[in-house]
C-alpha positions in Angstrom: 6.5 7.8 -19.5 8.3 8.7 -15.9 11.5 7.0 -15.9 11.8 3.9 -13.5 13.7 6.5 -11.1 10.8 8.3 -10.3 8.3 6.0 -9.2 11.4 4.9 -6.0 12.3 6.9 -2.8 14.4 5.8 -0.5 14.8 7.6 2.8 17.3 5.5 4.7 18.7 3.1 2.1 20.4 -0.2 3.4 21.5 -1.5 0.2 23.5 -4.1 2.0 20.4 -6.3 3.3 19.4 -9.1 1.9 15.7 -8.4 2.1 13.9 -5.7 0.3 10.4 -4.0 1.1 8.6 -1.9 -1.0 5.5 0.4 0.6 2.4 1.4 -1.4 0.9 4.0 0.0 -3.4 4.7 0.1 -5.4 6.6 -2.2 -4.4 10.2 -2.2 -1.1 9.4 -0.4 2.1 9.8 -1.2 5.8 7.6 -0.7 6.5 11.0 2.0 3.7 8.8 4.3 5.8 6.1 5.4 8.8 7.9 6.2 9.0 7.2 9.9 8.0 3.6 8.7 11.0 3.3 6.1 13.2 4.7 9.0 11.9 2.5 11.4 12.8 -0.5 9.2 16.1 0.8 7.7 18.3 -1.8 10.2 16.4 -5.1 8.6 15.7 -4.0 5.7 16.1 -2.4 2.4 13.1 -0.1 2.1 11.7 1.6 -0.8 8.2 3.7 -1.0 6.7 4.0 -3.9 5.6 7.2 -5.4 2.7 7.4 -7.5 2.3 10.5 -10.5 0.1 12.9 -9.6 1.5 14.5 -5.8 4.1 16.2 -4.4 7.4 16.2 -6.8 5.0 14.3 -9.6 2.5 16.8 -8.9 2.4 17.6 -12.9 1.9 14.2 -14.4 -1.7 13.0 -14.9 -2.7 10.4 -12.3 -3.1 6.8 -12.9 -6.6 6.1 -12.8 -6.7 2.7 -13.7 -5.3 -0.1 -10.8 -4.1 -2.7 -13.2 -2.5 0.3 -15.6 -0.7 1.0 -12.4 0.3 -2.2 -11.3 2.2 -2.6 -14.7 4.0 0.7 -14.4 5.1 0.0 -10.6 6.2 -3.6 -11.7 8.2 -1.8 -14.6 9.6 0.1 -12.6 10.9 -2.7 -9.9 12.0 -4.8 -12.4 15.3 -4.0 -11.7 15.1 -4.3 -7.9 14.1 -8.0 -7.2 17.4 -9.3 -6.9 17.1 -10.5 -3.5 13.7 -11.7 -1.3 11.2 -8.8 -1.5 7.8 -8.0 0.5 5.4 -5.3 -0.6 3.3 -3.7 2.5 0.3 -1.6 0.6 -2.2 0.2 3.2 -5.6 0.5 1.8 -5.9 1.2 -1.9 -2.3 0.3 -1.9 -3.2 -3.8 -0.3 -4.8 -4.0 -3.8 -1.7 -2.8 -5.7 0.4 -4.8 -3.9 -2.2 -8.0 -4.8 -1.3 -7.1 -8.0 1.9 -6.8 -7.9 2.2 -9.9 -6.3 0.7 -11.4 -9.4 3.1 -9.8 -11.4 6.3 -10.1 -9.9 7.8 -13.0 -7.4 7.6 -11.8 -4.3 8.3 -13.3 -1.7 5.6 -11.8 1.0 2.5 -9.9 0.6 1.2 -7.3 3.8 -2.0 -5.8 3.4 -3.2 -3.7 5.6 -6.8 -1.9 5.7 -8.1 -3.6 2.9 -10.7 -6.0 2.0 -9.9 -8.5 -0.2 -9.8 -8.5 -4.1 -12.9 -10.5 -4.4 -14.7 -8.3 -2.1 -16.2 -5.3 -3.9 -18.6 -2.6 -2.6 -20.2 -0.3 -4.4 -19.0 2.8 -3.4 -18.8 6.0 -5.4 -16.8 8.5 -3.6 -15.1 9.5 -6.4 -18.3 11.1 -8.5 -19.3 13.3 -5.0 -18.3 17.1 -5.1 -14.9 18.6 -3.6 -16.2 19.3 -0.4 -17.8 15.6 -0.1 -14.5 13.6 -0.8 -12.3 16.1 1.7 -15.1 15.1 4.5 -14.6 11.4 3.3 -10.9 12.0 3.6 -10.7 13.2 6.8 -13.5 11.2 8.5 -10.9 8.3 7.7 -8.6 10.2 9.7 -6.6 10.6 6.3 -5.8 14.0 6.8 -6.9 17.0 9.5 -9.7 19.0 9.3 -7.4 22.4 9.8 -4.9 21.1 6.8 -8.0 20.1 4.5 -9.4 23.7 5.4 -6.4 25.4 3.5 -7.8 26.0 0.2 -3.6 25.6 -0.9 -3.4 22.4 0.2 -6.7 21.3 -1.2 -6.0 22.2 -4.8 -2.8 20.6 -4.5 -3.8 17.3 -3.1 -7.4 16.8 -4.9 -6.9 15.3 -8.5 -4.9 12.6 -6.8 -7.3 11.9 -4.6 -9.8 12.0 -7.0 -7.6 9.4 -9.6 -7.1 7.3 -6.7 -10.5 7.0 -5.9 -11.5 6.2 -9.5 -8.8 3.4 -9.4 -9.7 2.0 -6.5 -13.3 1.9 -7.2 -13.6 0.9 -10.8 -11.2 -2.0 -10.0 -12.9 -5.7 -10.4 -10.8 -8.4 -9.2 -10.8 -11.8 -12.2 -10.2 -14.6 -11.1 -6.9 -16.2 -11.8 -5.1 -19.1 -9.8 -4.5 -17.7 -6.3 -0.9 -16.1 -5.2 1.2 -19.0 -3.4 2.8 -16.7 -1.0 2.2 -15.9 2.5 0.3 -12.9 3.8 -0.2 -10.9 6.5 -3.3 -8.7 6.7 -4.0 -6.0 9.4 -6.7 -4.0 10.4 -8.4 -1.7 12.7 -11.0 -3.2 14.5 -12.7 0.3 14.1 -12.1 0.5 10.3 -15.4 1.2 8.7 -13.8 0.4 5.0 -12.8 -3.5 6.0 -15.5 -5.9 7.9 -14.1 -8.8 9.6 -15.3 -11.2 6.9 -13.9 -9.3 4.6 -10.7 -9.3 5.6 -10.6 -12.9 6.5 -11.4 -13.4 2.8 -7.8 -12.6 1.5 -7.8 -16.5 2.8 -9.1 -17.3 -0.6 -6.4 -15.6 -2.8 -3.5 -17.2 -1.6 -2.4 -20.9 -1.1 0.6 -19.7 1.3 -0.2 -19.2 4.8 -2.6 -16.1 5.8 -1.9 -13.9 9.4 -4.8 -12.0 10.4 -3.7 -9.0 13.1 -6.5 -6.9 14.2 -5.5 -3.3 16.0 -7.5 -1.3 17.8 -8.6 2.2 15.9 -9.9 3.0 12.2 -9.1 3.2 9.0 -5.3 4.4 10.1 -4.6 2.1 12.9 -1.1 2.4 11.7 -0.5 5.5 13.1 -0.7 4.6 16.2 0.4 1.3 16.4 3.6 2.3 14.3 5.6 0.2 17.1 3.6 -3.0 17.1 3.6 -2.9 13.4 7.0 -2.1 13.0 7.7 -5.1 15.1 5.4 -7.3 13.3 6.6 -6.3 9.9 10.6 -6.5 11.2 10.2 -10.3 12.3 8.9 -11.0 8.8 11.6 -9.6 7.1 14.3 -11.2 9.2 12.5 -14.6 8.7 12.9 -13.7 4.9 16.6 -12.9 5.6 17.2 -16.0 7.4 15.4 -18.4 4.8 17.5 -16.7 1.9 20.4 -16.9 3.8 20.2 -21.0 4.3 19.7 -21.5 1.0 23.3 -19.7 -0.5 
């Protein structure tokens, strides 16, 4: 097993703040994705990215191809960490993982953003179509570029995670258990062909804590460019935490 150390990476560390967020990033992604994010962030917060096995400086360990598997390890790995009020933000395959999580560890806010909810499967095999298949999947998300995905380098490198991913994502079934209690915000492009509005309103069902819906204009990856207005969003969560925690001490 990876030691705890490798699973965190911090890009502008404010280990001074008393809120924590920790970023899961989307199938095939890596903790590298939410750099500007993490940056953006750095003066509320003390952000950390996960990064899963399987990509860039993990590139040699096998990928985790089971969500729940994973959930445990990322859990393990924070165990540490959850000293202080902490939100997890997951983006697609990582809204799942940080449901999850959130079952696992006491959080203190959940974001999850382009995902359906748990209890919303579709069947979708991506991850049994050929090479060529998944990179069009990939990029028709806006994932990645068609030029990058065209360097037969960078497809070699970045394929058995995508691949893993996939399988995770896809062979997870949510069980029912008594819903989280915390609040949750959930985005989502208004374009996003992987979340339907009724989809996305039904994270309403797997919490008791209050639930923010925020629809964006684009697909799959609204994010990118609404980095701002996210950003924003996500900042005035975090310094509600902050100021909650602090009239409690």
């Amino acid at each position: 097993m990876a030691p705890r150390n490798a699973w965190l990476r911090q890009f502008e560390p404010n280990p001074e703040s008393p809120v924590q967020l920790v970023c899961l990033p989307h199938a095939g992604g890596a903790a590298s994705f939410y750099v500007p994010f993490c940056r953006a962030l750095a003066p509320v917060a003390d952000v950390v990215a996960v990064q899963y096995p399987g990509r860039q400086e993990r590139r040699l360990e096998p990928c985790v191809t089971d969500l729940a598997e994973l959930a445990d390890l990322v859990a393990e790995a924070l165990a540490d960490r959850l000293d202080r009020p902490t939100a997890l933000f997951g983006h697609s395959m990582g809204a799942t993982l940080a449901f999850e999580l959130a079952r696992r560890l006491p959080v203190a806010h959940v974001f999850a953003s382009a995902r359906r909810a748990p209890s919303r499967w579709r069947d979708e095999p991506v991850r049994v179509r050929d090479d060529a298949q998944l990179i069009a999947e990939v990029v028709a998300l806006g994932g990645s570029s068609a030029e990058l995905m065209a360097d037969e380098d960078v497809v070699s490198m970045v394929l058995p995670a995508l691949r893993g991913d996939y399988h995770a994502v896809e062979t997870y079934r949510w069980t029912p258990e008594p819903p989280l209690t915390v609040p949750l915000t959930v985005l989502v492009g208004d374009d996003d062909p992987k979340v339907s509005p009724e989809e996305a309103r039904a994270w309403e069902e797997h919490t008791t804590g209050e639930v923010d819906l925020r629809v964006f204009s684009g697909g799959h990856f609204y994010l990118v460019d609404h980095q701002p207005e996210v950003v924003d969003l996500v900042g005035d969560r975090l310094r509600a935490l902050a100021a909650a925690a602090a009239s409690t001490t």
